[in-house]
C-alpha positions in Angstrom: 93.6 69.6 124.0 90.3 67.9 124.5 89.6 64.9 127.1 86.4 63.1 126.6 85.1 60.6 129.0 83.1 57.6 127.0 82.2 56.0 129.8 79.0 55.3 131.9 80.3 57.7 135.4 82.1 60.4 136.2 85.7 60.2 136.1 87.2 62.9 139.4 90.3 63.6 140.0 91.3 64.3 136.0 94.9 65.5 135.7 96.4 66.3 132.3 100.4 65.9 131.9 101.8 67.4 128.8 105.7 66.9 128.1 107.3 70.3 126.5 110.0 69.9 123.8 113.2 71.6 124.8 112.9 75.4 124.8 109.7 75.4 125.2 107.8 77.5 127.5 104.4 77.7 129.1 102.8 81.2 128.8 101.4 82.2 131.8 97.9 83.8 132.5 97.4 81.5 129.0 95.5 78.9 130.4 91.3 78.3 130.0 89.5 74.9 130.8 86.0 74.6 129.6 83.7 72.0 130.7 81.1 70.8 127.5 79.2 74.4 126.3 80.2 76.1 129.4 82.3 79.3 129.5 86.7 78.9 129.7 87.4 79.4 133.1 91.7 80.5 133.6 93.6 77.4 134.5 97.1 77.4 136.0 99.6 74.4 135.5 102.0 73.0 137.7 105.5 73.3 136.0 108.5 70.8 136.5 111.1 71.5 134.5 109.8 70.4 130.4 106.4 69.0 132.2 103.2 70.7 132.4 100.3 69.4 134.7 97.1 70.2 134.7 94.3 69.3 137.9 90.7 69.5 135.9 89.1 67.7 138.5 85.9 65.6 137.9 84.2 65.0 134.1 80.5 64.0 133.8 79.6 61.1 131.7 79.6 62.5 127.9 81.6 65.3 128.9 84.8 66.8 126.9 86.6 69.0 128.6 88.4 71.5 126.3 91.9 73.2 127.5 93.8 75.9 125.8 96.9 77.4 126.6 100.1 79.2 124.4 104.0 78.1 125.0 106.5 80.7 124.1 109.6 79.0 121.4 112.9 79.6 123.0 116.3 80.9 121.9 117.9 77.2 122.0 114.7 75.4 120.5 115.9 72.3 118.1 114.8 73.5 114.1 112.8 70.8 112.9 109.8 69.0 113.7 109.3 69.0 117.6 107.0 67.0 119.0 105.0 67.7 122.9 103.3 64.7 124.5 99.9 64.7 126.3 98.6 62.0 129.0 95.4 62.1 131.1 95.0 60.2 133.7 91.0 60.2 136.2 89.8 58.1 139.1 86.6 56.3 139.0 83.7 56.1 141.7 85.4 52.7 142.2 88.8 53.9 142.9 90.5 52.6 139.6 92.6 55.5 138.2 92.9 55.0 134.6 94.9 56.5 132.1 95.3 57.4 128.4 97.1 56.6 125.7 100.1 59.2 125.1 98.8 62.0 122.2 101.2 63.7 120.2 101.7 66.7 118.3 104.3 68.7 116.4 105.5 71.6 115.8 107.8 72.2 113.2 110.6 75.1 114.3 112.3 77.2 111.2 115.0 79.1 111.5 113.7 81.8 112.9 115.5 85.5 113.2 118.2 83.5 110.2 115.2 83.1 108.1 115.9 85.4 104.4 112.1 85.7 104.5 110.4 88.9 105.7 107.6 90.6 107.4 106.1 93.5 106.4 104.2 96.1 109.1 102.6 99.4 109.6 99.9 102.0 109.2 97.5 104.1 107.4 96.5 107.2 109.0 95.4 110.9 109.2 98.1 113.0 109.7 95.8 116.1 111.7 99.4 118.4 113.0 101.5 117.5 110.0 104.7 115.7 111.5 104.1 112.6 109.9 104.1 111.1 112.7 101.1 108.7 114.1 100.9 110.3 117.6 97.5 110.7 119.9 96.1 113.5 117.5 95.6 111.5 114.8 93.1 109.1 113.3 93.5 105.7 111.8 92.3 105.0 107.9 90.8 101.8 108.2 89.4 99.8 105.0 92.3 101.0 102.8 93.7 98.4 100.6 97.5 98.0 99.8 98.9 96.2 96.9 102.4 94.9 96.6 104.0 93.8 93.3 103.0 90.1 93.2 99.0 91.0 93.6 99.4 90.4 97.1 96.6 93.1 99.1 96.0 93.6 102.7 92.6 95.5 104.2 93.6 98.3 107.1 92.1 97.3 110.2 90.1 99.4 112.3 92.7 101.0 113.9 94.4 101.5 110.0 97.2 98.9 110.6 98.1 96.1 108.2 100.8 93.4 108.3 102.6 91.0 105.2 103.9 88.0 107.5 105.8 86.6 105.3 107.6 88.2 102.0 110.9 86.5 100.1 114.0 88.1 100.4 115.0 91.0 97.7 113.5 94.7 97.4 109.6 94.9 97.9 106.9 97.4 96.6 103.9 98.4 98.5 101.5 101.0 96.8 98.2 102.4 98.4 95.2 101.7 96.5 93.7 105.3 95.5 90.2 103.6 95.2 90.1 103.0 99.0 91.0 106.5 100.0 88.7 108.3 101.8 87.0 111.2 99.7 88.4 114.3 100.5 92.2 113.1 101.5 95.4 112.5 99.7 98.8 111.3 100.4 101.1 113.3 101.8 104.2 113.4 100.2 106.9 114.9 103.1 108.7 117.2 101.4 110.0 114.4 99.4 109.6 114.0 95.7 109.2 110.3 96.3 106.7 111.1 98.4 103.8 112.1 95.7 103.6 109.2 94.3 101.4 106.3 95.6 104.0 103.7 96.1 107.0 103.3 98.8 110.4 100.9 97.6 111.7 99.2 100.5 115.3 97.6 100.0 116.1 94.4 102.0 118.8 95.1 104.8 121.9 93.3 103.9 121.5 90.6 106.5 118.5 89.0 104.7 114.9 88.7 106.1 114.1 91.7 108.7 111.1 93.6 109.9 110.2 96.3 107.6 108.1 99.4 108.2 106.1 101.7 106.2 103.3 104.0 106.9 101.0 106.2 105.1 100.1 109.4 106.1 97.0 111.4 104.9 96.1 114.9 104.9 92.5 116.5 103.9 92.2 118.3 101.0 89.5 120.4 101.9 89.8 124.1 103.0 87.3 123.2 106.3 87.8 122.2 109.7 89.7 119.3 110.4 87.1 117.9 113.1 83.8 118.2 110.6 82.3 114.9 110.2 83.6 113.6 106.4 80.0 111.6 106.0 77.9 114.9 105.9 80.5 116.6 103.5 80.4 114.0 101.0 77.3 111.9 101.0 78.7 109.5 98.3 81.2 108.0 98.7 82.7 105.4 96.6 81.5 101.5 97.6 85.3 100.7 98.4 86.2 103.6 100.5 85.7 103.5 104.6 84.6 106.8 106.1 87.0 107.9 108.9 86.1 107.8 112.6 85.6 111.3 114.0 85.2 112.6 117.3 82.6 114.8 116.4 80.5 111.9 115.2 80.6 110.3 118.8 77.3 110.6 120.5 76.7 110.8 124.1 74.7 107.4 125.4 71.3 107.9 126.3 70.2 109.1 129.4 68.9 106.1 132.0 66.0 106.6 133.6 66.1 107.1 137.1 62.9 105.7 138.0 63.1 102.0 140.0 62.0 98.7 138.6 58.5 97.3 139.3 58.9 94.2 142.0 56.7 91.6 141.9 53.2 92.1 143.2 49.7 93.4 142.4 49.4 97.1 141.0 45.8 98.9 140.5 46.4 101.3 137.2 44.0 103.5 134.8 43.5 101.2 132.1 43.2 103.4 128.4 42.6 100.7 125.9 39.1 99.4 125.2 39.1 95.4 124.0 36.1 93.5 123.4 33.8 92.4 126.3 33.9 88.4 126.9 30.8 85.9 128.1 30.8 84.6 131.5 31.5 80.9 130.5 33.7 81.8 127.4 37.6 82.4 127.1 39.5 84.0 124.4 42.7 83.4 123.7 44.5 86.5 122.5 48.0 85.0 121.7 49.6 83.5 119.7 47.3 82.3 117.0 46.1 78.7 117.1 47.7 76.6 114.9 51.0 78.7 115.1 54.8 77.6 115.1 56.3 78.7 119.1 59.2 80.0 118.1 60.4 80.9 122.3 62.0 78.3 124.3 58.9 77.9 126.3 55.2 78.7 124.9 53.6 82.1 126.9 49.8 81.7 126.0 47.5 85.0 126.6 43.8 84.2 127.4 41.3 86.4 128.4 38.1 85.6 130.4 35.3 87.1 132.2 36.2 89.0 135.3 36.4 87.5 138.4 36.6 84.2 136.6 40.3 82.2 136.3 41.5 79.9 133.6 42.4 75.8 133.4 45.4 75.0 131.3 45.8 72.3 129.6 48.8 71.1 127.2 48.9 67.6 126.1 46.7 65.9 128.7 48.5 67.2 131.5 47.3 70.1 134.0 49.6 73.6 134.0 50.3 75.2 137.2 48.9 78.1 137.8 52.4 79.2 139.0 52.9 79.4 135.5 50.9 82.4 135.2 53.1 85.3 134.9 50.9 88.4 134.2 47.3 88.8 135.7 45.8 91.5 134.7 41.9 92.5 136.0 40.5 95.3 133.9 37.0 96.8 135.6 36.7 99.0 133.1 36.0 96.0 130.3 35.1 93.7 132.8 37.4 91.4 131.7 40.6 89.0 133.8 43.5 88.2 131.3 46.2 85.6 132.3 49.5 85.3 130.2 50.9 81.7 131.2 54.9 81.2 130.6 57.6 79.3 130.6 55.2 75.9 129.2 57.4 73.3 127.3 56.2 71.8 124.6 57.3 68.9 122.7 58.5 69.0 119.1 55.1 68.5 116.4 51.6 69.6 117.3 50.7 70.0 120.8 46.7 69.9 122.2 46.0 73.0 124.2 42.9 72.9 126.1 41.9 76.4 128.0 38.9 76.3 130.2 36.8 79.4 131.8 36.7 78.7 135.9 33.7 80.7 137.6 34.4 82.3 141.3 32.3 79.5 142.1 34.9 76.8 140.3 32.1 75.7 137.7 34.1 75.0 134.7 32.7 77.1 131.5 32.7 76.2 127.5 36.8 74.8 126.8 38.5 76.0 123.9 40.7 73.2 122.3 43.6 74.4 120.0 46.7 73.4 118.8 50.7 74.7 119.0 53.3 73.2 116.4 56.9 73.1 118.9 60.1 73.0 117.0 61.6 69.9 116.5 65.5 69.1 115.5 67.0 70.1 112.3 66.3 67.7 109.2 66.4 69.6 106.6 68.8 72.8 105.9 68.5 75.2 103.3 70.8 78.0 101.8 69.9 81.3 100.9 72.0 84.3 99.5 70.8 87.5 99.0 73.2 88.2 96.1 73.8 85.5 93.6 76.8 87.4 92.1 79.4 89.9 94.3 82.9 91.2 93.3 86.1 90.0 94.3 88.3 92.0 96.0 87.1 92.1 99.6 84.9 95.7 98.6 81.9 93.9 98.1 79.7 91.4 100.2 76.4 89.3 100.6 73.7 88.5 103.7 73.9 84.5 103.7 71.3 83.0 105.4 71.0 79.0 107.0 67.6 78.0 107.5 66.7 74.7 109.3 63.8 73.1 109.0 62.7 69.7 111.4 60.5 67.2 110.1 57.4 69.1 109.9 58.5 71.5 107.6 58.7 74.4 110.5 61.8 76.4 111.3 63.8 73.5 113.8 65.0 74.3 117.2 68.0 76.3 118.1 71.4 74.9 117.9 74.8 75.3 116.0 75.3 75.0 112.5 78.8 74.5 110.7 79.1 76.7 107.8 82.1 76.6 105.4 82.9 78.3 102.3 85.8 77.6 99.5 86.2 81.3 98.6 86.0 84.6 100.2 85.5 85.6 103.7 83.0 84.5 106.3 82.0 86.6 109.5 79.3 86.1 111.6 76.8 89.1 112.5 78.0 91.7 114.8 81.7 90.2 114.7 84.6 92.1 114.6 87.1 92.0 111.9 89.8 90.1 113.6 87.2 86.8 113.9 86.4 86.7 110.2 86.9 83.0 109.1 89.5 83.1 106.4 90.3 80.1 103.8 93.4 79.1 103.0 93.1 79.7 99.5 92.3 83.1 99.6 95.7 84.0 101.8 99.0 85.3 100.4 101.0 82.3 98.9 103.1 82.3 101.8 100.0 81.0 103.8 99.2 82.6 107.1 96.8 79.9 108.2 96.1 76.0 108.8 95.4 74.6 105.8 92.7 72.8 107.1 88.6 72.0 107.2 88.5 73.4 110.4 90.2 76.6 109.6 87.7 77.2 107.2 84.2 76.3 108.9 82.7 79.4 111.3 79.9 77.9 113.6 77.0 80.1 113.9 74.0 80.0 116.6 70.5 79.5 115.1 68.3 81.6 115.6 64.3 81.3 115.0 66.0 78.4 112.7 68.0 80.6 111.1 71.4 81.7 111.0 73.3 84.6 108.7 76.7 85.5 108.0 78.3 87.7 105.5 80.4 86.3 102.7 83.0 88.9 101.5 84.3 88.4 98.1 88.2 86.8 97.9 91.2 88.5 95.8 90.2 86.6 92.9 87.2 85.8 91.2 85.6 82.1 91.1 82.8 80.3 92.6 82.0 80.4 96.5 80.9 76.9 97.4 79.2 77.3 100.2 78.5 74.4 102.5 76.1 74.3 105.8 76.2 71.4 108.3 74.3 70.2 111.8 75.1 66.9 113.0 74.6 64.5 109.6 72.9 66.9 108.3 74.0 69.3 105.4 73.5 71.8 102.5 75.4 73.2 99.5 75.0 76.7 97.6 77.2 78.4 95.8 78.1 82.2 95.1 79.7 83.8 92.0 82.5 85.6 92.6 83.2 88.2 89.4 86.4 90.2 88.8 86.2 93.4 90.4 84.9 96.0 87.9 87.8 99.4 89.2 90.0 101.9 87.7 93.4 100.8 86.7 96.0 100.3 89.1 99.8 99.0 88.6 102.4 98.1 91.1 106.0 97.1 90.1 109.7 97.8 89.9 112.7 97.0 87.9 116.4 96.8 88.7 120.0 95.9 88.1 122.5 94.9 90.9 126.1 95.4 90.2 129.4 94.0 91.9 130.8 91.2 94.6 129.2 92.0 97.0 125.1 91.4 95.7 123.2 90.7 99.1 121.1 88.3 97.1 123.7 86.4 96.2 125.2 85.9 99.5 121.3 85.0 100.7 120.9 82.3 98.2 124.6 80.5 97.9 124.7 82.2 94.0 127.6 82.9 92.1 128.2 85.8 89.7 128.2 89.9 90.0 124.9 90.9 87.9 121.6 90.4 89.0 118.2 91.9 87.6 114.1 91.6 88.3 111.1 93.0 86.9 108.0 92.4 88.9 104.5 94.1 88.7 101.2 93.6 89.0 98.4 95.3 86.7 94.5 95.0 86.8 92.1 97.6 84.8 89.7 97.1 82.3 90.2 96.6 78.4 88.0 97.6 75.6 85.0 95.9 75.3 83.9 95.9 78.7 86.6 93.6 79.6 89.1 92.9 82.5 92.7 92.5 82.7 94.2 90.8 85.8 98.5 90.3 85.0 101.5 89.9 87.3 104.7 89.3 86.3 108.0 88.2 88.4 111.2 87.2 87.1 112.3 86.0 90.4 110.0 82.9 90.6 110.4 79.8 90.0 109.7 78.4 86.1 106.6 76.0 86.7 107.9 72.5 85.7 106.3 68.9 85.9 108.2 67.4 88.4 109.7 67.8 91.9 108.3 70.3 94.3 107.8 73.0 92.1 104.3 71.6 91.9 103.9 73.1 95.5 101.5 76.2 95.5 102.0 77.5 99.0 104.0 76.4 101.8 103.9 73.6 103.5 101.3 73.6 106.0 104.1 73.0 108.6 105.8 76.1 107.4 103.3 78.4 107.6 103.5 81.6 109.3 101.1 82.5 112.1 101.3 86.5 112.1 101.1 88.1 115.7 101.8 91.6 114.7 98.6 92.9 116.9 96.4 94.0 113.9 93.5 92.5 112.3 93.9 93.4 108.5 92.7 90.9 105.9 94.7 89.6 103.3 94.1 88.4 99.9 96.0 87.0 97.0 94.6 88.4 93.2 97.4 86.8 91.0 98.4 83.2 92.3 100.8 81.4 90.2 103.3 78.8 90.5 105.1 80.1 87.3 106.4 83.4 86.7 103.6 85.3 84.6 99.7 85.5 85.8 97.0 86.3 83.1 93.6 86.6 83.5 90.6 88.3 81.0 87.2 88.3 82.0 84.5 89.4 79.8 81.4 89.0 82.2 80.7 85.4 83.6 83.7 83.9 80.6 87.0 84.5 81.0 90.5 82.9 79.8 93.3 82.6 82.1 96.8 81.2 83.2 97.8 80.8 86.5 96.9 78.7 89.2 93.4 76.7 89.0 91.3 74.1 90.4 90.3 71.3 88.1 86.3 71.5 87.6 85.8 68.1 87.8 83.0 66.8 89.9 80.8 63.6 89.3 79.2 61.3 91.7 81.9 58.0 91.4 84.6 60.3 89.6 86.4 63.5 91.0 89.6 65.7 89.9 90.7 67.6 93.2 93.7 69.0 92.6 95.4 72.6 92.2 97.0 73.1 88.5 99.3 75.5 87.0 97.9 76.0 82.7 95.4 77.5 80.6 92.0 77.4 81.3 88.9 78.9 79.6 85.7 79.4 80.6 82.8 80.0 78.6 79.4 81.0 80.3 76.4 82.3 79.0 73.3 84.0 81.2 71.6 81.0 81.7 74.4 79.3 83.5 75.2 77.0 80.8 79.2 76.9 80.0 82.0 74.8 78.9 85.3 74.6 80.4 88.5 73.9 79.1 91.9 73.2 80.9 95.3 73.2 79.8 98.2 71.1 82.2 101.0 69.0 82.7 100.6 67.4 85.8 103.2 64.4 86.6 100.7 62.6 88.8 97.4 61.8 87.8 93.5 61.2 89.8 93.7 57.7 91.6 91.2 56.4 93.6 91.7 53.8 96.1 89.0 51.6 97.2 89.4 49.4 100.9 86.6 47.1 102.0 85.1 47.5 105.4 85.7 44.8 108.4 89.6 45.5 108.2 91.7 47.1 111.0 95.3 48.1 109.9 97.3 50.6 107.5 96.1 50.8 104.2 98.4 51.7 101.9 98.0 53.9 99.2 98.8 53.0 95.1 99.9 56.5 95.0 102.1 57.8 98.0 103.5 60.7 96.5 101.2 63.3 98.0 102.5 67.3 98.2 101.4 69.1 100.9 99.3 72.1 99.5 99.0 71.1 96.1 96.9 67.6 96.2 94.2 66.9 98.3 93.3 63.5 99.5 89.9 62.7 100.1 88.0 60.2 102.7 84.6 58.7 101.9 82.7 56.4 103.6 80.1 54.8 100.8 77.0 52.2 101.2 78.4 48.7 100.3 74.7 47.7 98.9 74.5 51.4 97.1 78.1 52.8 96.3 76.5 56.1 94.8 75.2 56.6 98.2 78.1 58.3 100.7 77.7 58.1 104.2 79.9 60.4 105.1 82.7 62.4 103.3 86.0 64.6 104.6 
């Protein structure tokens, strides 16, 4: 929830009510409050039976106060949309408690432990003492991809778990990708003979949807020690495989020095260096170099005079305090004073520095006027990649770098800057894993995220005027748009995403049920005593240096024109958030709303029929929505292509136009919209200049 106080005082006293649907439960320990930038502190509710209340105490003017918290679904909770409702209610200096309207929100509750669909869990690991077993003597894989039949993959976290949160009912097929493998370890097969190859079949209980398990255990293949580190023993290793952790690797942290901290005072030392004699009457200013972009917080401005002589500062008129002098150093060996003056503020464009030479006997010397450019707010953003081209597939990745500039062309001060992308994975420097930013689009079909903006966008902290992330290529190939924003200001790039040049790998199964009692006719109200599916997933290259992405299941749904098969992932509502402790990343190489997937790519061309976006784009004219068809594209080197689609869509582009100066609904032309399929899209344009948009979402 946020609570933001528009008005003119603080508001004290701020209480938050929120109204629980039935069976739901507050968390406890869940709660955090956070006041504007300032870290979440824990926050505890008071709890009456369905009601929650929260005592914030006092907002500032302009304040939002920001509070998070988790409720647990219960055993008797209603299916269906459920909705909780908010109220906050504050006291003003006057005494006049005010309130807010009621906000809402809803969850939508499935059927839960009765659903047919199912989740898929476990681990890849090194099996050191041969049980198969993961147990404390063992180390996880992580970085190992898995496929299942549909193209579906998941990436091993760091501690080698992965997770499917959400699978359809019916036998499923997960097979370790030998790409991924660490050099130097295979599969072990158990004794089994189903156990050498690199795929497990895993049959659906009877009941329907369930939890199901399967690890992978590896075991070295070489004839040395188990504890030597793998990096030394193989120095190249393929791009897609992830070196295991070792123990051996682990190195002791340095030493700290025992020796105390300087306090603050005056120190007489040996001086070693030999610098350059200065005038009585002159000054020198060592640092930074006149004319120069501060790039610190506050400017800290070296100077160096005669000894026994001081220094006047001067910035913009105005007289520096020589409390501001951090460092003075008096070197009798060079006969020389320096003062380094810190923490000075300077306003954003040029600044006038004046420094002037004091004698002992406070005559003033020759002045040295210079200037300092101070970093002013972004106006201007730029996008740079360091890669124009990476590989789909999650194995390969590009430095992206934001750079903000303010009005003078210099890098702007530091703030926070929104970046988004429509493909691939974005994670911020030094970030683990389990915080990459993943799009919607790039998830399994079942969705395991808000399909949302926000879900999308990672804020990064500038730094210098500049901020990086990484951009880790998606299952499938296609084009990254990448889009930066600060405040009304924004940028666009865009990164190419090419199929994933590997060895050939296939994933699939066949079979025939027999008889009454066919648990996937029970599941899905059928009739009849026969049942069958193929379903497989190939990708590997062709002759001709091309690539050959195809899935094929006879257990989805024929693509038509009409209803909601046109859906190409759950509903929003429906999606699945998984909780099953691990960070692995998903991605999805073969989406399709029909039963076959087929994609050749022959460089930056390639034909294809699946699920697409329409490339349609043009200032007063725009196509946004997700297509199942044929679609070819033709690209040379140069960039120049042609694209052609194939589709039969049963609702067509329409654009709706709504005057300003009205308050009310507005109602559509076109009000059948399907959640995950169409996208609707709000703009704001100049009534003197339509091509200009003010603002777009």
């Amino acid at each position: 929830m946020e609570v933001h106080n528009p008005s003119a005082t603080s508001v004290s006293d701020v209480t938050v009510s929120d109204h629980l649907p039935p069976s739901f439960h507050y968390a406890a320990g869940s709660g955090l409050i956070g006041l504007g930038s300032a870290a979440a502190q824990p926050i505890e509710p008071e709890t009456s039976g369905g009601d929650l209340i929260f005592h914030i105490g006092e907002i500032p003017h302009g304040e939002t106060a920001h509070l998070l918290y988790r409720v647990r679904i219960g055993a008797n909770a209603r299916e269906g949309p459920q909705e909780n409702l908010a109220i906050a209610s504050g006291v003003f200096p006057s005494g006049e408690r005010t309130t807010t309207a009621p906000a809402r929100a809803a969850v939508t509750v499935s059927a839960g432990v009765f659903s047919t669909r199912q989740v898929l869990v476990g681990r890849v690991f090194v099996d050191t003492n041969g049980n198969g077993q993961f147990d404390s003597s063992d180390r996880p894989a992580p970085g190992v991809r898995l496929y299942l039949s549909n193209g579906q993959s998941v990436v091993t976290d760091s501690a080698g778990m992965y997770n499917f949160p959400s699978l359809a009912d019916g036998a499923q097929v997960v097979s370790l990708d030998p790409v991924t493998v660490p050099p130097g370890y295979a599969l072990t097969d158990g004794g089994r003979l189903a156990g050498k190859s690199w795929t497990r079949l895993l049959r659906t209980p009877v009941g329907g949807g369930a939890l199901l398990r399967q690890n992978f255990a590896l075991v070295s293949t070489r004839k040395t020690q188990p504890g030597n580190d793998l990096a030394k023993s193989d120095p190249q290793p393929p791009p897609s495989a992830t070196p295991l952790p070792d123990a051996s690797s682990l190195k002791e942290p340095a030493a700290k020095s025992d020796a105390p901290p300087m306090a603050a005072g005056t120190y007489e030392v040996a001086t070693t260096e030999t610098v350059a004699p200065v005038k009585p009457g002159e000054v020198v200013i060592v640092s930074p170099a006149p004319n120069s972009v501060v790039m610190t917080p506050g400017l800290q401005l070296q100077v160096r005079v005669a000894l026994n002589w001081t220094a006047k500062l001067e910035v913009n008129g105005e007289e520096i305090s020589q409390q501001n002098i951090g460092v003075r150093s008096l070197d009798h060996k060079n006969q020389v004073s320096t003062f380094t003056f810190v923490g000075i503020s300077l306003r954003p464009g040029p600044n006038r520095v004046r420094v002037t030479p004091i004698s002992p006997d406070g005559v003033r010397g020759q002045a040295q006027n210079i200037s300092y450019l101070g970093r002013g707010p972004a106006r201007r953003l730029e996008i740079v990649s360091e890669k124009s081209e990476i590989q789909s597939g999650g194995s390969d990745s590009t430095m992206v770098r934001v750079k903000a500039f303010d009005q003078w062309g210099n890098p702007a001060a530091d703030g926070q800057v929104g970046i988004e992308s429509s493909l691939g994975q974005l994670q911020r420097s030094g970030e683990k894993p389990s915080e990459i930013s993943v799009p919607p689009s790039n998830l399994a079909a079942q969705g395991d995220a808000p399909n949302t903006a926000a879900s999308r966008q990672t804020v990064v902290q500038l730094v210098g005027g500049e901020a990086v992330v990484r951009l880790t290529g998606s299952g499938a190939p296609g084009e990254a748009k990448l889009r930066a924003q600060t405040g009304e200001i924004e940028a666009q790039g865009q990164v190419r995403i090419t199929t994933e040049q590997r060895s050939t790998i296939m994933v699939g199964f066949a079979e025939m049920s027999f008889g009454k009692g066919i648990p996937e006719v029970g599941l899905r109200g059928e009739t009849g005593n026969y049942r069958n599916r193929v379903s497989f997933f190939y990708n590997g290259r062709l002759p001709g240096n091309n690539m050959l992405t195809l899935a094929y299941d006879t257990q989805r749904p024929i693509n038509r024109t009409a209803g909601r098969d046109r859906l190409f992932q759950l509903d929003p509502l429906d999606r699945v958030y998984p909780l099953f402790g691990d960070s692995s990343t998903r991605f999805e190489a073969a989406q399709s709303n029909s039963k076959l997937y087929a994609r050749v790519d022959h460089k930056r061309s390639y034909a294809m029929f699946g699920d697409f976006e329409a490339d349609m784009e043009a200032p007063l004219l725009g196509y946004a929505r997700k297509l199942t068809g044929v679609k070819a594209h033709l690209e040379n080197s140069r960039g120049d292509f042609v694209t052609v689609t194939g589709a039969r869509p049963d609702t067509s582009f329409a654009r709706d136009v709504f005057p300003a100066g009205s308050l009310g609904i507005m109602q559509l032309s076109n009000g059948e919209i399907l959640p995950g399929s169409e996208n609707v899209v709000l703009e704001v344009r100049d009534r003197r200049n339509p091509e200009v948009i003010v603002s777009r979402e």
